[in-house]
C-alpha positions in Angstrom: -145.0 -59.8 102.7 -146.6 -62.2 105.4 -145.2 -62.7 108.9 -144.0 -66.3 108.1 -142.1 -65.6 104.8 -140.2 -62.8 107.5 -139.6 -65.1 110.6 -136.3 -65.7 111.2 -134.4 -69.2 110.6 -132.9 -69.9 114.1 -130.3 -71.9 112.2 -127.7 -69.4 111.2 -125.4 -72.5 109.9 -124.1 -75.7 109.3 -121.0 -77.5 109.9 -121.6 -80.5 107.7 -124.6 -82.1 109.0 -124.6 -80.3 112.4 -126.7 -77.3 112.8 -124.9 -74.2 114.6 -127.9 -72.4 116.0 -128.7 -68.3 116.9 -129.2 -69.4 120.4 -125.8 -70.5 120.9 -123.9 -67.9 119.2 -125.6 -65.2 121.2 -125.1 -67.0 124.4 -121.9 -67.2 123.5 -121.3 -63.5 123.0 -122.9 -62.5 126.0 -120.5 -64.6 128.3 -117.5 -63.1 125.7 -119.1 -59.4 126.5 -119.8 -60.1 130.0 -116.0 -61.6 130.6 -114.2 -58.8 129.0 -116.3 -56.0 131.1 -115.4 -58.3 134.2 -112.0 -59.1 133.4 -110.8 -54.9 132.8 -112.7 -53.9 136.0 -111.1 -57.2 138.0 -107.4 -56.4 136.9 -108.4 -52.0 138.0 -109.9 -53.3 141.3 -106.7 -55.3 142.2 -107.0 -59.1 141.0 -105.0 -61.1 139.0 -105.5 -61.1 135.2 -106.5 -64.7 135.2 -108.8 -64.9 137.8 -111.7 -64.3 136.1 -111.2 -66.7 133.2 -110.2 -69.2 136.0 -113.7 -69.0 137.7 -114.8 -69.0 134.0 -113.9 -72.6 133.2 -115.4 -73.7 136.7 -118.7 -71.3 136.1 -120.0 -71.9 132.6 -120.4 -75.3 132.5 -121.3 -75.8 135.7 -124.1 -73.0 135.4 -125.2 -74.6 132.1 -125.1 -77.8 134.2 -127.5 -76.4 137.0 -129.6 -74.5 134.6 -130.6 -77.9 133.1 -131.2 -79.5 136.1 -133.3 -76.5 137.1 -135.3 -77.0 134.1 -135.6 -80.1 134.5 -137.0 -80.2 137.9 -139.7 -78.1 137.3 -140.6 -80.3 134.6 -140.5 -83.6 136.1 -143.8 -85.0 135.1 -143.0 -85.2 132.1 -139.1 -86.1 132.8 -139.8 -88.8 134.9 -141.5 -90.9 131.8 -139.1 -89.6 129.6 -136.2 -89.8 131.0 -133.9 -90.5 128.3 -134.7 -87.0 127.1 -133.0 -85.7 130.1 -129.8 -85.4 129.0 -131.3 -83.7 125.2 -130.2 -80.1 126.3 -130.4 -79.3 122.5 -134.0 -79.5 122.1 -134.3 -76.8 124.5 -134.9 -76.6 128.4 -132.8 -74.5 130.3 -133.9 -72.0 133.2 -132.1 -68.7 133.7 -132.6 -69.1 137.7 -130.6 -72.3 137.8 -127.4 -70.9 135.8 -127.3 -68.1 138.5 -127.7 -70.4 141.0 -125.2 -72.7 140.0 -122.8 -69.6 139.0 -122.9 -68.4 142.2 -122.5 -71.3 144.5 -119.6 -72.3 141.8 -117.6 -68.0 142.7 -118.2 -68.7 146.5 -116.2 -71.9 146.5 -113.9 -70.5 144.0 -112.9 -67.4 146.1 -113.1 -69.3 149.1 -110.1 -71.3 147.4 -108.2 -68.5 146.6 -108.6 -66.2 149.4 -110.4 -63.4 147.8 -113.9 -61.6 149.2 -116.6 -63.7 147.5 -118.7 -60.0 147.7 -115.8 -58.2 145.9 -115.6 -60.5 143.1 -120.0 -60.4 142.9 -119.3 -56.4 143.5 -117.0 -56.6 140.1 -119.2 -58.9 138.2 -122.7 -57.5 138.9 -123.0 -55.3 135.3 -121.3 -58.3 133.9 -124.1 -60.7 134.6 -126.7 -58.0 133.2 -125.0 -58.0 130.1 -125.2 -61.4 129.7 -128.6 -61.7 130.8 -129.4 -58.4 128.1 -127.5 -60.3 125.4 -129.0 -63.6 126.3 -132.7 -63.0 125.5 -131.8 -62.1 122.1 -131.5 -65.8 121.9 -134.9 -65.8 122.8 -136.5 -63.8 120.1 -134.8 -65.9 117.8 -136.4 -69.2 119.2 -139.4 -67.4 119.5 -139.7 -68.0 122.8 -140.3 -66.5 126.6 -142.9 -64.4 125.4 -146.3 -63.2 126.7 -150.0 -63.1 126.1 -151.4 -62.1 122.5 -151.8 -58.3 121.7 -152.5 -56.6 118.4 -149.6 -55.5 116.1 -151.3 -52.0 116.6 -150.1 -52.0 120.4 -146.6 -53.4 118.9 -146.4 -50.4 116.8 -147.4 -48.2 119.3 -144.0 -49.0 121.3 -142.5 -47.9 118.6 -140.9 -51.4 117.4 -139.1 -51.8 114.1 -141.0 -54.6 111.7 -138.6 -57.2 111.7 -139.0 -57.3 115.5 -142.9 -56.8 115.2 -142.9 -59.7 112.6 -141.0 -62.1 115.1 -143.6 -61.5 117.8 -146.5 -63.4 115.6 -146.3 -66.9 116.6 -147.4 -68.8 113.9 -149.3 -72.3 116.0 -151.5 -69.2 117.5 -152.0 -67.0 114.7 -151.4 -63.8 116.7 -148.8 -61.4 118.0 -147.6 -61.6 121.2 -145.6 -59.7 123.9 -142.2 -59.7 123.1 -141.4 -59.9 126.8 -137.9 -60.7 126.8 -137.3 -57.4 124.9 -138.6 -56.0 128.6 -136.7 -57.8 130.5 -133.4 -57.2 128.0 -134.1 -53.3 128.3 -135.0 -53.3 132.3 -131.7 -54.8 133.0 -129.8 -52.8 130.9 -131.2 -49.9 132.7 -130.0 -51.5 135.9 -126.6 -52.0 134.2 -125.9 -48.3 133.9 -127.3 -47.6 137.2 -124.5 -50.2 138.2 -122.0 -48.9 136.4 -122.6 -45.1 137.7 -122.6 -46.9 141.3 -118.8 -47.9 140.8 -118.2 -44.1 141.1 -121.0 -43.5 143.9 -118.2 -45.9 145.4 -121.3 -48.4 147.6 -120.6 -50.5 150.1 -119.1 -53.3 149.5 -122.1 -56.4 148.7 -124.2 -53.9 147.8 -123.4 -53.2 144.1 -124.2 -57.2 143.9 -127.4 -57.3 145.9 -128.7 -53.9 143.7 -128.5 -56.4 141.3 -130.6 -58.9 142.9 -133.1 -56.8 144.0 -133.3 -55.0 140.3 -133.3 -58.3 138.3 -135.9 -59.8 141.0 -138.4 -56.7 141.1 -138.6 -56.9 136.6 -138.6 -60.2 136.8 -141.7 -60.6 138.8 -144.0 -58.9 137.2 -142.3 -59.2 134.1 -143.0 -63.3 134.2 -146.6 -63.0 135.3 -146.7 -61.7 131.7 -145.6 -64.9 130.2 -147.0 -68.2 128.8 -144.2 -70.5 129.5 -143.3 -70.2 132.7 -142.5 -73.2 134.9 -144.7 -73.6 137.9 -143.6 -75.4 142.0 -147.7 -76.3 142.2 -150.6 -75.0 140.4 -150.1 -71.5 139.4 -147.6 -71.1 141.8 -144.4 -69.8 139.1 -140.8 -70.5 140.2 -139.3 -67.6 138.6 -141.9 -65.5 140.7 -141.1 -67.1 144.0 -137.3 -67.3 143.0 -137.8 -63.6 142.3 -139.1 -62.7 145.6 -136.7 -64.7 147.4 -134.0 -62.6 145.4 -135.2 -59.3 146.6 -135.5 -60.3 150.3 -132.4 -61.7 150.6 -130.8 -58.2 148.7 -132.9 -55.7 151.1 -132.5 -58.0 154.3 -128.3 -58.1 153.4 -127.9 -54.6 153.0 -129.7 -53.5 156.1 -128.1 -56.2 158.1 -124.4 -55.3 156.8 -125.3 -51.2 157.1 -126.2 -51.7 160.6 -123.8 -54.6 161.9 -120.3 -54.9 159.9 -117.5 -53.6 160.9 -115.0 -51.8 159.5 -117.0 -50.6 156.4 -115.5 -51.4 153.4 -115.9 -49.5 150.0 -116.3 -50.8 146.7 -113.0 -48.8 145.2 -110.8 -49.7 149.1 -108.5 -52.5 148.5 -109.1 -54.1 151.8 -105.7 -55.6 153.5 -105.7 -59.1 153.2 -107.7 -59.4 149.8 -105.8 -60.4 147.2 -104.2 -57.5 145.1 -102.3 -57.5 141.8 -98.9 -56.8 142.1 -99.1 -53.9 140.1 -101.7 -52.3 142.5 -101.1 -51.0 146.1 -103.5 -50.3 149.0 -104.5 -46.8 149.5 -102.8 -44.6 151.9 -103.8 -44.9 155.6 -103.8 -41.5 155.8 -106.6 -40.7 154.2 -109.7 -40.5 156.6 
């Protein structure tokens, strides 16, 4: 059987005459996953069972909202002849980068509001964003998209790959295989994901659990991106995701050695810090323990 006979449709249905795509549904089920996971370990560490379906409403489509614009920044040669197609977010065209952005700028006002430490809640929700970003790129392979240079399907089956995946990776316009590099970045983070999860029990500083993540995410993504072919560029072959990524870890290395040598009291992931706010059903430790 060829490769194009075994591509797969990235329609998975239709609702009359609209089209319900793959892409869609398996964003969708990473924010699901990734709200559950944050929601349970929200509630253990002390907030209120709503909160993070509160900042939920606020986040998604405001990230959704940012990631366009993002995308469409970087593309504004073309955008700025076209701009009627601006607003055609179902063609395709959103950046990764500009959802976090957006996300987080969206969880700093929101705990701001409400009175709670904006790097408890990114603390809490750290493995939840690397599920979504894991989940995510699966949307990706289906849309035969974000993927890298051309290799042989020898070196695909040397990674040990199952066919169907194999078969996705030929890209029909080129007539070769390719590297199917968001199945790196999918399996990179998810590594980082148990390392974040074991660091809940390590019991980190508090911020640091959330800029592990930015550091981890950053460092794959580099080099992980200078494997790609559609990347989005500032000027020449300057890529935004690499420069994004190198801010990333500079801002996560500079915080934590800034906070480790200058704030005071330290506060733990697992402390319930007095004056955060705490579920009812949770009280703060005991002052006697040293």
């Amino acid at each position: 059987m060829t490769a194009n006979l075994l591509a797969i449709n990235p329609v998975a249905f239709h609702l009359g005459p609209l089209p319900v795509n793959w892409y869609g549904i398996i964003i969708g089920v990473g924010i699901v996953v990734a709200y559950i996971l944050a929601q349970k370990e929200s509630v253990r560490r002390g907030l209120d069972e709503e909160f993070i379906a509160d900042l939920l409403i606020w986040a998604v489509p405001i990230s959704i909202l940012s990631a366009r614009v993002y995308y469409v920044a970087m593309k504004w040669d073309y955008y700025s002849v076209n701009p009627g197609r601006i607003i055609e977010i179902w063609n395709g065209g959103i950046a990764i980068h500009g959802a976090l952005i957006g996300a987080f700028i969206t969880a700093y006002i929101f705990t701001r509001k409400r009175k709670v430490s904006f790097l408890r809640l990114a603390d809490i929700a750290a493995p939840s964003i690397l599920i979504g970003q894991i989940v995510g790129r699966w949307g990706n392979f289906i849309n035969q998209e974000a993927y890298g240079g051309p290799v042989s399907r020898d070196f695909l089956e040397s990674l040990f790959l199952p066919n169907w995946l194999i078969e996705q990776m030929y890209i029909k316009e080129d007539g070769t295989y390719v590297h199917p590099t968001f199945l790196y970045e999918s399996l990179w983070n998810l590594v980082g994901f148990i390392i974040l999860l074991f660091a809940r029990k390590w019991n980190w500083r508090r911020g640091e659990m959330f800029f592990f993540y930015l550091i981890w995410y950053s460092f794959g993504r580099f080099f992980i991106e200078g494997m790609r072919t559609d990347s989005l560029y500032l000027v020449g072959d300057l890529r935004s995701a690499q420069v994004v990524s190198i801010i990333g870890i500079a801002v996560g290395v500079i915080a934590i050695i800034y906070r480790r040598m200058n704030v005071k009291p330290v506060v733990h992931y697992l402390d319930i810090e007095k004056g955060d706010t705490a579920s009812k059903k949770q009280k703060p430790q005991s002052k006697k323990k040293k």
